[in-house]
Biopython code that builds the backbone (N, CA, C, O; Angstrom):
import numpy as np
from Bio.PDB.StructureBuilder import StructureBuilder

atoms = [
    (1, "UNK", "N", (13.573, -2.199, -8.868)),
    (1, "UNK", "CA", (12.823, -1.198, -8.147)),
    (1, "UNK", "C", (13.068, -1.269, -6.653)),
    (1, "UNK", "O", (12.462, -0.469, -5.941)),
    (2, "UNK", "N", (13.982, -2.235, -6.052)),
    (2, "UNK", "CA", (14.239, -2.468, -4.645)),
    (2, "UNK", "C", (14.828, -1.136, -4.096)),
    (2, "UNK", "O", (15.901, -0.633, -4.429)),
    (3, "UNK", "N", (13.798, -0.588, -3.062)),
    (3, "UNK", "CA", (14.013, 0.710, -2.606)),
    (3, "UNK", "C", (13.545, 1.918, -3.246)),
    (3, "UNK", "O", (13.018, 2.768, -2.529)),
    (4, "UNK", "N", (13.620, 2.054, -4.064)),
    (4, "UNK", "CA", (12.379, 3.274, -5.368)),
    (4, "UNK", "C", (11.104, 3.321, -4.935)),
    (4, "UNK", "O", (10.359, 2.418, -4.555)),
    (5, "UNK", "N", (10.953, 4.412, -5.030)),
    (5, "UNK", "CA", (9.735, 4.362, -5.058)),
    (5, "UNK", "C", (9.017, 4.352, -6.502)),
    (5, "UNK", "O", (9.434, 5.131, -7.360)),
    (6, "UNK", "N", (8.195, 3.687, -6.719)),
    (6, "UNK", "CA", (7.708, 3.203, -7.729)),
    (6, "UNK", "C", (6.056, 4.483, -8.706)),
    (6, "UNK", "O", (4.917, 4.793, -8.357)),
    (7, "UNK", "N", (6.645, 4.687, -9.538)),
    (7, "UNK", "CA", (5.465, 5.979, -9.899)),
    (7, "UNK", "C", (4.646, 5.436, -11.218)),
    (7, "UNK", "O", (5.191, 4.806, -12.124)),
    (8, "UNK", "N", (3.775, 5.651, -11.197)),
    (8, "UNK", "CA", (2.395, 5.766, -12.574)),
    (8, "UNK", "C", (2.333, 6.990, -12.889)),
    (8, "UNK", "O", (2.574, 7.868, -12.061)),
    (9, "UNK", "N", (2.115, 7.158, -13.707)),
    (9, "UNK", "CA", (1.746, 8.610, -14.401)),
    (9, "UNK", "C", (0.347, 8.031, -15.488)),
    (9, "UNK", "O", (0.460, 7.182, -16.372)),
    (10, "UNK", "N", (-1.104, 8.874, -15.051)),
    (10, "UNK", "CA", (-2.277, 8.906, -15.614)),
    (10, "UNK", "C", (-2.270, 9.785, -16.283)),
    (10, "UNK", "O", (-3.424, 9.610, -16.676)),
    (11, "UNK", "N", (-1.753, 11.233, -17.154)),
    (11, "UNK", "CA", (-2.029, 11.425, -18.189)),
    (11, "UNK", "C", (-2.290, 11.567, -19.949)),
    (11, "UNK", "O", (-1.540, 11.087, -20.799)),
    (12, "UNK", "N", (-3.153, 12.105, -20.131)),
    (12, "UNK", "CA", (-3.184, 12.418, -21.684)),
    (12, "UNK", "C", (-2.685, 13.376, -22.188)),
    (12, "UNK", "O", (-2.341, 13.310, -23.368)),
    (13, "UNK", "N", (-2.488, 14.623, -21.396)),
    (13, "UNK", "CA", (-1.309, 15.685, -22.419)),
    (13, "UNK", "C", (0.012, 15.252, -22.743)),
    (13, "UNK", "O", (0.581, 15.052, -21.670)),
    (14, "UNK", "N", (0.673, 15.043, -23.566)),
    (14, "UNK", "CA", (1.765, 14.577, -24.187)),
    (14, "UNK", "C", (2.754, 15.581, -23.127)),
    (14, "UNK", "O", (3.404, 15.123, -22.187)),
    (15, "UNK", "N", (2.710, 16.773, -23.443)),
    (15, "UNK", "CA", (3.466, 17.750, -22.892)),
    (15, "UNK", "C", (3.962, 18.030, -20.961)),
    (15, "UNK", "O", (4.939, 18.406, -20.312)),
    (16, "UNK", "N", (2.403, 17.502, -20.706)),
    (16, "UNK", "CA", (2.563, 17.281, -19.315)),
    (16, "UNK", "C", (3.221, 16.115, -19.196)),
    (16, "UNK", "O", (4.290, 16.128, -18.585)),
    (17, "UNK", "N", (2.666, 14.742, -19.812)),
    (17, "UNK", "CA", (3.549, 13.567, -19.768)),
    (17, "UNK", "C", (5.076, 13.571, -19.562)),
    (17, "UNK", "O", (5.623, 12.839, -18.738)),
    (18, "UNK", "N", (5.744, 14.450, -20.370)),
    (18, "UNK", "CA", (7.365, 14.956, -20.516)),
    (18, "UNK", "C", (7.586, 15.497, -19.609)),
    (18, "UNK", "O", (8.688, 15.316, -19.091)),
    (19, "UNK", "N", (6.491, 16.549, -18.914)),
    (19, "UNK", "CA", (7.329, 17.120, -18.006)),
    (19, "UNK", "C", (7.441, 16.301, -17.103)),
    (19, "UNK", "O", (8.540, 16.052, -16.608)),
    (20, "UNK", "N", (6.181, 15.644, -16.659)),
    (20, "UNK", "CA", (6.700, 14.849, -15.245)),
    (20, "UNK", "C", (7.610, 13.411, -15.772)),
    (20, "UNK", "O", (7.877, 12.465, -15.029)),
    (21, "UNK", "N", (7.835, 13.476, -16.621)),
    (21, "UNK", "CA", (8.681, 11.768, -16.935)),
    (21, "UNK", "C", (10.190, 13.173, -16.578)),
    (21, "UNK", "O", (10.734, 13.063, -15.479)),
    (22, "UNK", "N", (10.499, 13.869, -17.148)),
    (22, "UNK", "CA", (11.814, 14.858, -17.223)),
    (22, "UNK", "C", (12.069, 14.925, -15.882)),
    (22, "UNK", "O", (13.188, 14.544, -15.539)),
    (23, "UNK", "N", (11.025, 15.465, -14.698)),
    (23, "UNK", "CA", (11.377, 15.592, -13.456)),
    (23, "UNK", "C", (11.859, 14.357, -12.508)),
    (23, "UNK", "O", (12.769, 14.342, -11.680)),
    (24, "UNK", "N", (10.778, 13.126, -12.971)),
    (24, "UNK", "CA", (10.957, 11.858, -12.105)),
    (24, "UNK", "C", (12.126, 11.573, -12.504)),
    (24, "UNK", "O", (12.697, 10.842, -11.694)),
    (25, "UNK", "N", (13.151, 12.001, -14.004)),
    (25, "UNK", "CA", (14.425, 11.189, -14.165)),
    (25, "UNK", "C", (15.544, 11.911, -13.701)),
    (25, "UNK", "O", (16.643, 11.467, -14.033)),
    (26, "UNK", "N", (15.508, 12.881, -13.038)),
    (26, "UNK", "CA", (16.431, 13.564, -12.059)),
    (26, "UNK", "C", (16.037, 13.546, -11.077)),
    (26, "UNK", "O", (16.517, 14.502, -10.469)),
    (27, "UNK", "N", (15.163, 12.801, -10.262)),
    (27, "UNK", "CA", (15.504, 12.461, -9.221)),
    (27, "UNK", "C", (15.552, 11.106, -8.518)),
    (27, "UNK", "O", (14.720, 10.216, -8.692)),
    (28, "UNK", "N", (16.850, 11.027, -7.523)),
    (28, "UNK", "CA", (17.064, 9.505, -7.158)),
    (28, "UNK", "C", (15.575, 8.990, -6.441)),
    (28, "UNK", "O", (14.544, 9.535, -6.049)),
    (29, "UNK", "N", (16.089, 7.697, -6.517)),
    (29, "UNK", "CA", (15.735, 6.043, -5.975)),
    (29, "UNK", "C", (13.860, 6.382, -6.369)),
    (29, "UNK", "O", (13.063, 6.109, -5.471)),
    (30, "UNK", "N", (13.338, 6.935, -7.648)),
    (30, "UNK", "CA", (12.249, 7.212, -8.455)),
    (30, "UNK", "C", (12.374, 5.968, -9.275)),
    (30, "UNK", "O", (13.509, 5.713, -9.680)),
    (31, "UNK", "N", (11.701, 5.400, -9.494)),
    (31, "UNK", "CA", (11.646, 4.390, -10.445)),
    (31, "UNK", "C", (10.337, 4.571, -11.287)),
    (31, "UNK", "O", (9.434, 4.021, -10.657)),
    (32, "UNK", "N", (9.787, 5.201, -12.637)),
    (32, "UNK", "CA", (8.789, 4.970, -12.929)),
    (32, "UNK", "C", (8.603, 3.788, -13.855)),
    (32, "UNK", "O", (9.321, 3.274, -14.713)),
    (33, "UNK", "N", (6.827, 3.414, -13.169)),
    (33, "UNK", "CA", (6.776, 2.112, -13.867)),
    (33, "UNK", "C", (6.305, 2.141, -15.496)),
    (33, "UNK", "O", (6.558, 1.428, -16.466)),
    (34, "UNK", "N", (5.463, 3.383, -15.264)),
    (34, "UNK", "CA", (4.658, 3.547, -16.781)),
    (34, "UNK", "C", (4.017, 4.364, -16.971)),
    (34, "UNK", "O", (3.884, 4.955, -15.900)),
    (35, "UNK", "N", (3.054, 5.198, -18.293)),
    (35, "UNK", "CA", (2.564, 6.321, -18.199)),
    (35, "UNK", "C", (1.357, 5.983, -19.559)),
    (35, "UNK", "O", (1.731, 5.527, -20.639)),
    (36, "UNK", "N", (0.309, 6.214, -19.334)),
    (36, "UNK", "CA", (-0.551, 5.741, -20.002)),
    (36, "UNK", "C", (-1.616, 7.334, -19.716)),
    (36, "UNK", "O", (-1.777, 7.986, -18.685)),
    (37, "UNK", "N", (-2.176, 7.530, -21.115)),
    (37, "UNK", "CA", (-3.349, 7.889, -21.138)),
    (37, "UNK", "C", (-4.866, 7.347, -20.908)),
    (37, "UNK", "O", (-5.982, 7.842, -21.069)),
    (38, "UNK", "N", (-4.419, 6.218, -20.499)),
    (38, "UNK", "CA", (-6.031, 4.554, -20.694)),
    (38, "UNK", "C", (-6.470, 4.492, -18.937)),
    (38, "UNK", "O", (-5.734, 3.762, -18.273)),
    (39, "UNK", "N", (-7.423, 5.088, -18.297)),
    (39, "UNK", "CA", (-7.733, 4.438, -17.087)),
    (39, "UNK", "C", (-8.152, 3.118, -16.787)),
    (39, "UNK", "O", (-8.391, 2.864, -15.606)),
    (40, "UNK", "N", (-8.290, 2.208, -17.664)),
    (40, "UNK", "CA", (-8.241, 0.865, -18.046)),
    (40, "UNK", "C", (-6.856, 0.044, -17.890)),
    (40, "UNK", "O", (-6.763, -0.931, -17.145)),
    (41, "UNK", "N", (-5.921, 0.484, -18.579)),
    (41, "UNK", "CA", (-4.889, 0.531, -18.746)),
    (41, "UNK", "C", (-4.005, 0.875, -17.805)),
    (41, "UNK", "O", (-2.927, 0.294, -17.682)),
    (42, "UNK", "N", (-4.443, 1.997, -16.949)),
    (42, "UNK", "CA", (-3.552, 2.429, -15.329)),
    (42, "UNK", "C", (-4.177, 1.117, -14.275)),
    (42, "UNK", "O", (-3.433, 0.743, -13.368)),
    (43, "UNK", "N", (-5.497, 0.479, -14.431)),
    (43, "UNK", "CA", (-5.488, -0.050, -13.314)),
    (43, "UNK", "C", (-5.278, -1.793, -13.657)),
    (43, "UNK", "O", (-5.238, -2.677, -12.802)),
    (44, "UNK", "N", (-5.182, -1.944, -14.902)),
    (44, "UNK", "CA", (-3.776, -2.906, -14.952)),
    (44, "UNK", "C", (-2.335, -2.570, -14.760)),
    (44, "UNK", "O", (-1.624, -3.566, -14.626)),
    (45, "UNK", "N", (-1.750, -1.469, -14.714)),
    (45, "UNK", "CA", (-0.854, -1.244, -13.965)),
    (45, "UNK", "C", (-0.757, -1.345, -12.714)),
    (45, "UNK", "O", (-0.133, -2.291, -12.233)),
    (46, "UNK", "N", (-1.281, -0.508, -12.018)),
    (46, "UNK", "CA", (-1.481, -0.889, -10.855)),
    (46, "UNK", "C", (-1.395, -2.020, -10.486)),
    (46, "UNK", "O", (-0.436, -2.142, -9.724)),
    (47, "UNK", "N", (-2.078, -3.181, -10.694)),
    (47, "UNK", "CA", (-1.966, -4.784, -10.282)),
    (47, "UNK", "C", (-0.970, -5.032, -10.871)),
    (47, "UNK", "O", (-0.545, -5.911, -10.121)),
    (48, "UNK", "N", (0.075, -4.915, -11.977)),
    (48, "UNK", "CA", (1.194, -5.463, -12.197)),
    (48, "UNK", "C", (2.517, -4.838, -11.500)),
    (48, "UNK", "O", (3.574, -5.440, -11.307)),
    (49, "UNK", "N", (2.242, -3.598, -11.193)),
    (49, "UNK", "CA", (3.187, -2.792, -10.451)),
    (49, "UNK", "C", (3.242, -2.696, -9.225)),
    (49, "UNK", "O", (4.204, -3.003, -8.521)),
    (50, "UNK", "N", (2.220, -2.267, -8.884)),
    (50, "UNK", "CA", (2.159, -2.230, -7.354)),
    (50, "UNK", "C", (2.566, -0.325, -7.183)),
    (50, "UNK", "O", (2.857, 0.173, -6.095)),
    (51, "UNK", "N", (2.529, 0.083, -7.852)),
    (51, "UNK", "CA", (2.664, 1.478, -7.736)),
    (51, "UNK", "C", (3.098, 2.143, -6.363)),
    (51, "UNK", "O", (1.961, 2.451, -6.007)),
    (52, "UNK", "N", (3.878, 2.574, -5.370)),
    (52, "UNK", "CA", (3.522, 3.470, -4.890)),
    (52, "UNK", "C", (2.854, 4.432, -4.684)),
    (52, "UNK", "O", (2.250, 4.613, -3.627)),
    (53, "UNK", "N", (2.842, 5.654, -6.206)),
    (53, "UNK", "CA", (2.487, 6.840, -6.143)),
    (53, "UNK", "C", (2.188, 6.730, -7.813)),
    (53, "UNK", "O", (2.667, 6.257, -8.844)),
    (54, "UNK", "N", (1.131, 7.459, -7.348)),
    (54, "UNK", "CA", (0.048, 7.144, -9.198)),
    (54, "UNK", "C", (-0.114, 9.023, -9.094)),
    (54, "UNK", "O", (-0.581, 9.689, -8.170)),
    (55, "UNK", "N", (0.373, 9.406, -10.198)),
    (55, "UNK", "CA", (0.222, 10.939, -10.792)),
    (55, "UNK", "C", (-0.969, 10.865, -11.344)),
    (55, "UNK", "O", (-0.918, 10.000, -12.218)),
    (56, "UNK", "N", (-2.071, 11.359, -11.272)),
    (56, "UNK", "CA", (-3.310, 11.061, -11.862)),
    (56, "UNK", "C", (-3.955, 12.491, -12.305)),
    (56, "UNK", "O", (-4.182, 13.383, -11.488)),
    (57, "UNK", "N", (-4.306, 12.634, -14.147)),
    (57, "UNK", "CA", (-5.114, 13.621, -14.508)),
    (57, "UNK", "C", (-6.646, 13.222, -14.257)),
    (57, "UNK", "O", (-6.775, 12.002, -14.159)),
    (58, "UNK", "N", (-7.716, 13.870, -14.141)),
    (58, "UNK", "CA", (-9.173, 13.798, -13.631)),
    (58, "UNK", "C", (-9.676, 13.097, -14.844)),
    (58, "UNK", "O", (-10.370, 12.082, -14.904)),
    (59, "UNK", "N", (-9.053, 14.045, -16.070)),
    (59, "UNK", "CA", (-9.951, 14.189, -17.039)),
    (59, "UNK", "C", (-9.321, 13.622, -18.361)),
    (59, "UNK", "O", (-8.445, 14.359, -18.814)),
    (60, "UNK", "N", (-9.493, 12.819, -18.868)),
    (60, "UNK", "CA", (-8.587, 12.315, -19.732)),
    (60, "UNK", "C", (-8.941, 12.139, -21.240)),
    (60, "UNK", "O", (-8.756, 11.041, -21.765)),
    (61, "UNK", "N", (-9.531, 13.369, -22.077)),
    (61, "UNK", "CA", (-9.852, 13.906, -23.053)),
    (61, "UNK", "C", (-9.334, 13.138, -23.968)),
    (61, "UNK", "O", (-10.094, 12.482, -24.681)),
    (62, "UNK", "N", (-7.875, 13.058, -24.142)),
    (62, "UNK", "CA", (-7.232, 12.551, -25.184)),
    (62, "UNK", "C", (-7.089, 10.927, -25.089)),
    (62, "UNK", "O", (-6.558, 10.092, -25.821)),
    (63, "UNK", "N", (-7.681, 10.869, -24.067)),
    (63, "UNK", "CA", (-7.302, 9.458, -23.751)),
    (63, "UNK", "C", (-8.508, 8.291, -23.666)),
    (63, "UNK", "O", (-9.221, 8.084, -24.647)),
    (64, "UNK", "N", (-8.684, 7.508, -22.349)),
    (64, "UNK", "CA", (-9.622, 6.678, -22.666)),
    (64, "UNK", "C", (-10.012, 6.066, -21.034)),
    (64, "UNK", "O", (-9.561, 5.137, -20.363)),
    (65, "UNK", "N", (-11.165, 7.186, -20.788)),
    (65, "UNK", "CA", (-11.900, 6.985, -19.137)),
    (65, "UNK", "C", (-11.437, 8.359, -19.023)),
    (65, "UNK", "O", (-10.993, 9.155, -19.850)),
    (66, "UNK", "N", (-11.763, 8.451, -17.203)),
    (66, "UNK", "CA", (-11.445, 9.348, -16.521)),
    (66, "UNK", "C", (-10.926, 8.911, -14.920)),
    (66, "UNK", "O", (-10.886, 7.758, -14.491)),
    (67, "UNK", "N", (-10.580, 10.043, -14.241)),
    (67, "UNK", "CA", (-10.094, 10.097, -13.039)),
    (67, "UNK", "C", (-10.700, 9.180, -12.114)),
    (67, "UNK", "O", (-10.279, 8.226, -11.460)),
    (68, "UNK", "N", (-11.737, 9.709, -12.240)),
    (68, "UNK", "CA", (-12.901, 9.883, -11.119)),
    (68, "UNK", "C", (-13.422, 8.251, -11.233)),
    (68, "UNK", "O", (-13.455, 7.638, -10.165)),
    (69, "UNK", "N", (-13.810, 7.556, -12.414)),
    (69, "UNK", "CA", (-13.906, 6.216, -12.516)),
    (69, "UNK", "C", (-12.757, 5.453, -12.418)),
    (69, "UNK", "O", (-12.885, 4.266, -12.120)),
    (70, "UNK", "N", (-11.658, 5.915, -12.612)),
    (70, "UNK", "CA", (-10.574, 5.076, -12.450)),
    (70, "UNK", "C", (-9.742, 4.979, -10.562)),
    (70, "UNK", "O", (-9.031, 4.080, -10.113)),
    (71, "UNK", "N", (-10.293, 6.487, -9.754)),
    (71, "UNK", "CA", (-10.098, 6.063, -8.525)),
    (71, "UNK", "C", (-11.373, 4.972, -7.977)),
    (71, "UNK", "O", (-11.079, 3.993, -7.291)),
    (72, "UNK", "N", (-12.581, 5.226, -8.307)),
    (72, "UNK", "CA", (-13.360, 4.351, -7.963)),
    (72, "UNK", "C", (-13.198, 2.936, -8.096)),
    (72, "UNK", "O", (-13.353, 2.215, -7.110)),
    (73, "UNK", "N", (-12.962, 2.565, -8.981)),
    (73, "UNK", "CA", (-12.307, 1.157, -9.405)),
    (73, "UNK", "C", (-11.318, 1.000, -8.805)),
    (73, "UNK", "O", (-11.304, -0.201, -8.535)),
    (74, "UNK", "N", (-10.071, 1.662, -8.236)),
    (74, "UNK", "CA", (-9.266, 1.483, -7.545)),
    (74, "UNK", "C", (-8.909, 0.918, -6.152)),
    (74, "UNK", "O", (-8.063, 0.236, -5.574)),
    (75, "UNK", "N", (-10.421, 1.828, -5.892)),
    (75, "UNK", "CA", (-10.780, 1.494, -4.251)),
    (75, "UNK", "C", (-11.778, 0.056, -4.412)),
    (75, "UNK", "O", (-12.470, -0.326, -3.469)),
    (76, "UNK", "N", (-11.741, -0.648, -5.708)),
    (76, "UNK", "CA", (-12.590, -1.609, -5.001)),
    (76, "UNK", "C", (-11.201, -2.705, -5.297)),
    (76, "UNK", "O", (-11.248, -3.920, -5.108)),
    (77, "UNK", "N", (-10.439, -2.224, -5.615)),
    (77, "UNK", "CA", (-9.196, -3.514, -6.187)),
    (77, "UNK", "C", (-9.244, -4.272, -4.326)),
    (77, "UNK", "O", (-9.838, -3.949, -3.297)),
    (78, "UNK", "N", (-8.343, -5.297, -4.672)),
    (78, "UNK", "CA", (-7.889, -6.114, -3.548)),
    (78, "UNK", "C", (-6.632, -5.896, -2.687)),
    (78, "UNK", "O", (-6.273, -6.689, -1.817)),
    (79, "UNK", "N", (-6.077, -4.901, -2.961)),
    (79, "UNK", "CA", (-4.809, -4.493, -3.137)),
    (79, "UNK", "C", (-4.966, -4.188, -1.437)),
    (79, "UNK", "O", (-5.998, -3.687, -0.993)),
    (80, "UNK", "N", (-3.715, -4.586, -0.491)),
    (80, "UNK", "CA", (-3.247, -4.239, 0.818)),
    (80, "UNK", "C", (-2.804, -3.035, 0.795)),
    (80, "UNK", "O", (-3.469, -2.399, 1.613)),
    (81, "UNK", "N", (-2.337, -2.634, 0.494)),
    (81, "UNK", "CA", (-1.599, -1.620, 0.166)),
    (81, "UNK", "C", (-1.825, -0.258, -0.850)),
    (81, "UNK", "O", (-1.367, -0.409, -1.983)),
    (82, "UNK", "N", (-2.456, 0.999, -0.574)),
    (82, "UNK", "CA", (-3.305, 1.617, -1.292)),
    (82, "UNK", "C", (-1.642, 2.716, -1.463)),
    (82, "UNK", "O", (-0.812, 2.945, -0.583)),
    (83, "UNK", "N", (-1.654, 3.201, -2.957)),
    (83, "UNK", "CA", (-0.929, 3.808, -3.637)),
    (83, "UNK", "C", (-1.507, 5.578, -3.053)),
    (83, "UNK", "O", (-2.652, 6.031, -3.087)),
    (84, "UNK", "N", (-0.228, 6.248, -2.556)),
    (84, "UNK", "CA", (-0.803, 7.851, -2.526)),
    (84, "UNK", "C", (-0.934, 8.390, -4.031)),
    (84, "UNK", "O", (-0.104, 8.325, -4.938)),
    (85, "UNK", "N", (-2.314, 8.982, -4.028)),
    (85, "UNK", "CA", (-2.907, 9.192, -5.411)),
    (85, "UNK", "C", (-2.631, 10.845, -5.803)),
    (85, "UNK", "O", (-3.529, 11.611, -5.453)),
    (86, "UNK", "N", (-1.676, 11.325, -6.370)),
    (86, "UNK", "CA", (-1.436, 12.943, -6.071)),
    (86, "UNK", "C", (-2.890, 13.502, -7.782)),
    (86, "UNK", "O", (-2.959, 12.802, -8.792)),
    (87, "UNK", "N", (-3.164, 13.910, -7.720)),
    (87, "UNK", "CA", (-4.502, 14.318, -8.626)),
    (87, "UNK", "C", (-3.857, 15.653, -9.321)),
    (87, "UNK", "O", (-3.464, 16.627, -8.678)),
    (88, "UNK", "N", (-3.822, 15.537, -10.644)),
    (88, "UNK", "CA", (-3.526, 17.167, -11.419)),
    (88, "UNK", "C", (-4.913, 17.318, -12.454)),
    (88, "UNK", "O", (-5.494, 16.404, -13.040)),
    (89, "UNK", "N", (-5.158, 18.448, -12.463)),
    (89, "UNK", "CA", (-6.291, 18.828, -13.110)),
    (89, "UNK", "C", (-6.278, 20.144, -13.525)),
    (89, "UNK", "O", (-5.378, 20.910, -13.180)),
    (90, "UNK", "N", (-7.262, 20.499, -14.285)),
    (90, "UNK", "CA", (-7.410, 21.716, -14.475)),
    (90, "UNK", "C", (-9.105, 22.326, -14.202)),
    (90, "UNK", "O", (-9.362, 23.530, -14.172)),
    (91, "UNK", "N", (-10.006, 21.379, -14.046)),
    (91, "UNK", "CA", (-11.161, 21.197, -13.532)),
    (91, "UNK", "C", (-10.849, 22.008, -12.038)),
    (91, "UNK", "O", (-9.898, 21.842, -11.274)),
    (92, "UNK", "N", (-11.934, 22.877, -11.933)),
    (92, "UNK", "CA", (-11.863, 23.879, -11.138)),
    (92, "UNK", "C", (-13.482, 23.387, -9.913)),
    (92, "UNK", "O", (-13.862, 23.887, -8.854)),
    (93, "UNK", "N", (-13.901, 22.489, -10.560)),
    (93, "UNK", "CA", (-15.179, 21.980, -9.323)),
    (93, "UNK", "C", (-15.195, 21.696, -7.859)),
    (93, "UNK", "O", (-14.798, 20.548, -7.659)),
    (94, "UNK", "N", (-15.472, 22.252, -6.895)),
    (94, "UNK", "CA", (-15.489, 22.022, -5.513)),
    (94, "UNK", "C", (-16.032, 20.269, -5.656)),
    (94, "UNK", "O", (-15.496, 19.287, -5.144)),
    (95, "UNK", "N", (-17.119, 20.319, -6.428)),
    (95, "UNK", "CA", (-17.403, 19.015, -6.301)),
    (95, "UNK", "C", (-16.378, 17.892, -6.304)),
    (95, "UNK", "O", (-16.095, 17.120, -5.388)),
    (96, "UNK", "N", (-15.775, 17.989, -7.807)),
    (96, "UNK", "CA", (-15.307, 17.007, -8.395)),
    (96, "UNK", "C", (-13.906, 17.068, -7.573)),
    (96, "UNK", "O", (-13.074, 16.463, -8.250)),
    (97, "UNK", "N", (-13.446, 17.458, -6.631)),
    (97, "UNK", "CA", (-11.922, 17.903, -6.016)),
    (97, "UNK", "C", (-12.433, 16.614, -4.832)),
    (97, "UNK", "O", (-12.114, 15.428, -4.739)),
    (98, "UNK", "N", (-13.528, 17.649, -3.883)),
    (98, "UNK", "CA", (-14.217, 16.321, -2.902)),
    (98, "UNK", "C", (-14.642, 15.363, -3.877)),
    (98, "UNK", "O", (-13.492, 15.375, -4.315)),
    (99, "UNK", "N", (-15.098, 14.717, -4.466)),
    (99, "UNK", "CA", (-15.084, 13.442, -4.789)),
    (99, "UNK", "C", (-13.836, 12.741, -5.276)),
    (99, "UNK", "O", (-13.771, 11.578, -5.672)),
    (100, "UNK", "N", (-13.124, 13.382, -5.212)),
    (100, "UNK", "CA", (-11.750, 12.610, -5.855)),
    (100, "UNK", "C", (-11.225, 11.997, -4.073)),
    (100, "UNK", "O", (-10.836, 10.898, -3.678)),
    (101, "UNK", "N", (-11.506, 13.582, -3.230)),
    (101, "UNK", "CA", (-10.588, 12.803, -2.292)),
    (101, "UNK", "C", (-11.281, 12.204, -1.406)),
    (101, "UNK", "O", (-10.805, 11.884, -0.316)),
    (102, "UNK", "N", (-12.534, 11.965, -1.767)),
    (102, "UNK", "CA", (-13.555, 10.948, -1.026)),
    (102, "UNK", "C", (-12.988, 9.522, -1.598)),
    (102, "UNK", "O", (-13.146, 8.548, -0.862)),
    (103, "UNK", "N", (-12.373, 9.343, -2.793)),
    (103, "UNK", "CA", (-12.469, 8.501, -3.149)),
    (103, "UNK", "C", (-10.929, 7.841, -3.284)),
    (103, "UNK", "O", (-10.628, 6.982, -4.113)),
    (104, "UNK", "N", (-9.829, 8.550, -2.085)),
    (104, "UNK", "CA", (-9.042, 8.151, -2.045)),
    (104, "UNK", "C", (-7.720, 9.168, -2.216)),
    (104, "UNK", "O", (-6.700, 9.202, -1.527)),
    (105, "UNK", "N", (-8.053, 9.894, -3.246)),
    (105, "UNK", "CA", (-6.698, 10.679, -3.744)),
    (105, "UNK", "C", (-6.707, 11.840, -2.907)),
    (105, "UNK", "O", (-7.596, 12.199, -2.135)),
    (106, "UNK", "N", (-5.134, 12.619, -3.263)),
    (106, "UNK", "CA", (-4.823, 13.891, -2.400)),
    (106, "UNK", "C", (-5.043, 14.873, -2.799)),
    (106, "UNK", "O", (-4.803, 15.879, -2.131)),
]
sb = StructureBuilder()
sb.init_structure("model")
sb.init_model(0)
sb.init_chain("A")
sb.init_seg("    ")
for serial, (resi, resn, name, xyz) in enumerate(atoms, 1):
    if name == "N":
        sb.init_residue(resn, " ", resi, " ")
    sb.init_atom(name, np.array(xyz, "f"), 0.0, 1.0, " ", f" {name:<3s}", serial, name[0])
structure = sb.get_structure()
């Protein structure tokens, strides 16, 4: 990964999963580390990876947690170095948009 930037991918649509794994593999010095539906599971990534850039769905239906608890937990890690959090959703809430990026993400 020396020089890559290093990517997570947080969702549960299978379909979205492909697309962004399809895009990150055409383009250079991308390295992804992993792609999980589990917000449990992303923020043991995170500590084993060191992520750069974490693709993050809000809402994770098919999966196991959500966004919104999994940036929170994020921000309490120990980590020097905070990962830019890009957020995809389909959740249309003024709320839930500001609380995401209260809580770190873009």
């Amino acid at each position: 990964m020396d020089g890559e930037l290093a990517v997570l991918i947080v969702e549960d649509d299978p379909e979205a999963s492909e697309a962004f794994l399809n895009y990150l593999s055409s383009v250079e010095d991308v390295c992804l580390v992993s792609i999980t539906d589990d917000a449990d599971k992303a923020l043991e990534c995170v500590k084993d990876f060191a992520p750069d850039v974490i693709i993050l769905d809000l809402e994770l239906h098919r999966g196991s947690g959500n966004g919104i608890a999994f940036l929170a937990s994020l921000g309490k890690g120990s980590s020097d170095i905070a990962p830019y959090v890009v957020v995809t959703t389909h959740n249309t809430s003024r709320t839930t948009h500001e609380q995401s990026r209260q809580l770190g993400a873009t």
